[in-house]
MARTI-232119 format. One record per atom (N, C-alpha, C): residue in one letter; x, y, z. Coordinates in steps of 0.02 Angstrom, whole numbers, padded with zeros to 5 digits, always signed. Layout:
<sites>
aXYZ...
</sites>
This chain:
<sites>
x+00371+00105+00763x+00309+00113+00726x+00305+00056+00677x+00244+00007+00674x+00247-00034+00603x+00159-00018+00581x+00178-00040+00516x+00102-00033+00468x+00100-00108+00483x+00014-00126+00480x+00002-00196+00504x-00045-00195+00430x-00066-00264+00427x-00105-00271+00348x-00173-00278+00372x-00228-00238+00316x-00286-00243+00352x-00317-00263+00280x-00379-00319+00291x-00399-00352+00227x-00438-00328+00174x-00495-00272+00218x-00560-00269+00184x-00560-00180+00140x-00529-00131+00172x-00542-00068+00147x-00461-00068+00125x-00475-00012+00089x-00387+00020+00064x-00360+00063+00126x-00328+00047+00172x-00305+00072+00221x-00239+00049+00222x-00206+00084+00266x-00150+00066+00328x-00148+00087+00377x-00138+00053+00426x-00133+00053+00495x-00060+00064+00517x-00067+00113+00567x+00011+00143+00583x-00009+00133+00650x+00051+00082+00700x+00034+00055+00774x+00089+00097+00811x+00104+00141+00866x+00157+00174+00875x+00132+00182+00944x+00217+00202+00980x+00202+00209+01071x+00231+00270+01073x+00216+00308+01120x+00229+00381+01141x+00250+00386+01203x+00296+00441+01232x+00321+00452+01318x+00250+00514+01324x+00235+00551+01351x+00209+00585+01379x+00218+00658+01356x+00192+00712+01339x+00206+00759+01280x+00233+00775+01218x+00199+00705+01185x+00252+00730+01126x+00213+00731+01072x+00242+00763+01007x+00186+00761+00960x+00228+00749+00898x+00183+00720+00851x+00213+00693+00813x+00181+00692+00734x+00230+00699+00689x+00198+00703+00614x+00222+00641+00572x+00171+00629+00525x+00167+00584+00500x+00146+00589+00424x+00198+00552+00365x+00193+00587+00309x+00179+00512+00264x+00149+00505+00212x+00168+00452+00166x+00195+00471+00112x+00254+00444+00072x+00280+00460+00025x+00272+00410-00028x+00294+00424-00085x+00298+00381-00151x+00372+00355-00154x+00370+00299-00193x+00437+00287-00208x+00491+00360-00219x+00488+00400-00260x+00533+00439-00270x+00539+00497-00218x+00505+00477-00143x+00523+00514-00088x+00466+00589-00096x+00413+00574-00148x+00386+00649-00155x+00308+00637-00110x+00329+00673-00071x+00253+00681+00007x+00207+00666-00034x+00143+00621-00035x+00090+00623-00069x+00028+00631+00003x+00039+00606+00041x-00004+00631+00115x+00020+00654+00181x-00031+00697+00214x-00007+00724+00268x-00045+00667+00318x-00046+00620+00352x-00076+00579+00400x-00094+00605+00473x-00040+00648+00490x-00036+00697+00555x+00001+00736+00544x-00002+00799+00570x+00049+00841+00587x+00058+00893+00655x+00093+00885+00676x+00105+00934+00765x+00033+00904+00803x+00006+00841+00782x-00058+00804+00819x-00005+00794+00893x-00025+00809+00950x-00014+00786+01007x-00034+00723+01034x-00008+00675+01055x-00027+00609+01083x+00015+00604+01156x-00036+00566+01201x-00006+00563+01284x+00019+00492+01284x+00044+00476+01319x+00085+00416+01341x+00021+00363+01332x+00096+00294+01289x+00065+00237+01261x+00040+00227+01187x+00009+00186+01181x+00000+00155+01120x-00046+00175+01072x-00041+00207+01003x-00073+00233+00983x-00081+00213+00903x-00147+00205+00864x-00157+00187+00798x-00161+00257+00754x-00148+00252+00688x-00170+00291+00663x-00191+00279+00591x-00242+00290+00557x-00265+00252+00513x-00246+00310+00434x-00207+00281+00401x-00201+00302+00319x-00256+00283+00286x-00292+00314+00227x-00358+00294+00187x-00315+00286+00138x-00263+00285+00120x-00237+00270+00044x-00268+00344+00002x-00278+00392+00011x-00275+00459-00026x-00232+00508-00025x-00215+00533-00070x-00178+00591-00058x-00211+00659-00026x-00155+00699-00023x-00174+00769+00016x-00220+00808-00023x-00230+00779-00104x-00285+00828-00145x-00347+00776-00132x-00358+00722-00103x-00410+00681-00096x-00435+00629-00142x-00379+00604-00205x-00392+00573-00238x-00356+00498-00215x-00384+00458-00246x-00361+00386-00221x-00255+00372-00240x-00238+00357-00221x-00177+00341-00227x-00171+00272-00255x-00151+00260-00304x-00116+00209-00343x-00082+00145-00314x-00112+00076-00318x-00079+00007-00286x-00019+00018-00306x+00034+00016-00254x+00100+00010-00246x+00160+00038-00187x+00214+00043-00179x+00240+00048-00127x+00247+00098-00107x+00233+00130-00036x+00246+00191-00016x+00302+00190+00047x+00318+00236+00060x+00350+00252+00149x+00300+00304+00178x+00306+00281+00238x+00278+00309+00296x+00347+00334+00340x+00345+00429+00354x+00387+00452+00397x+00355+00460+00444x+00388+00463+00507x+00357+00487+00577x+00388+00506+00628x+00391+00563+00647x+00441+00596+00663x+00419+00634+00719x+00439+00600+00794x+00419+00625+00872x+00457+00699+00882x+00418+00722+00924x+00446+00793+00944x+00446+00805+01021x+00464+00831+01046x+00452+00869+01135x+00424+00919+01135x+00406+00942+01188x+00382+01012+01196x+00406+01063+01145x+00482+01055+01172x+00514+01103+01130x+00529+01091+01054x+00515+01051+01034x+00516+01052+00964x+00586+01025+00928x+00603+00989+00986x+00675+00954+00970x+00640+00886+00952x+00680+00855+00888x+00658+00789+00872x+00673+00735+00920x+00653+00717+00926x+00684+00650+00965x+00661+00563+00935x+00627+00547+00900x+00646+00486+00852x+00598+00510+00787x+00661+00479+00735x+00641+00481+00657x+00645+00425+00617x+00580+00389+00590x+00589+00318+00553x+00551+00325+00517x+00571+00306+00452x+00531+00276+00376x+00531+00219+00383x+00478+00187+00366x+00473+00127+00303x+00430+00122+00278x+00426+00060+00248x+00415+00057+00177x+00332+00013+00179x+00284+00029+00159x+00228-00005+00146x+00196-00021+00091x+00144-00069+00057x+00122-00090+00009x+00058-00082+00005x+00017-00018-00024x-00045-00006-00048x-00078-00055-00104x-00113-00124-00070x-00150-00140-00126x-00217-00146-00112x-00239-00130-00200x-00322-00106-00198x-00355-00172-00235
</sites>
């Protein structure tokens, strides 16, 4: 999964590939690791390449603050067994 830089709105772009049933959640955090957005969660995606767009808000809908966040994302199977888990780290500027 990488965040790519986009010029004109406060966004991030999350670029990610998928096998074929799997679903996957997606969290942004603050430096001190505390969830400030839900981006996806148990969203299902089919095989291949897939975007997903952050607005830079939090989960109460207020704008989030220029500075560094992580992005978790964390694939699942049918069954609900994880099968890949990666953070990193991105730069919200407004």
């Amino acid at each position: 999964m990488q965040c790519i830089k986009t010029t004109c709105l406060v966004t991030a772009v999350l670029i990610f590939s998928t096998g074929l049933g799997q679903e996957q959640d997606t969290t942004a955090s603050d430096t001190i690791t505390k969830e400030i957005a839900v981006i996806t969660e148990g969203s299902a995606f089919g095989a291949g390449f897939h975007r997903l767009i952050w607005n830079g808000k939090t989960s109460a809908g207020l704008s989030a603050p220029t500075g560094i966040y992580f992005y978790q994302a964390d694939i699942k199977n049918d069954s609900g067994r994880s099968l890949f888990h990666e953070s990193r780290k991105m730069l919200l500027v407004k």
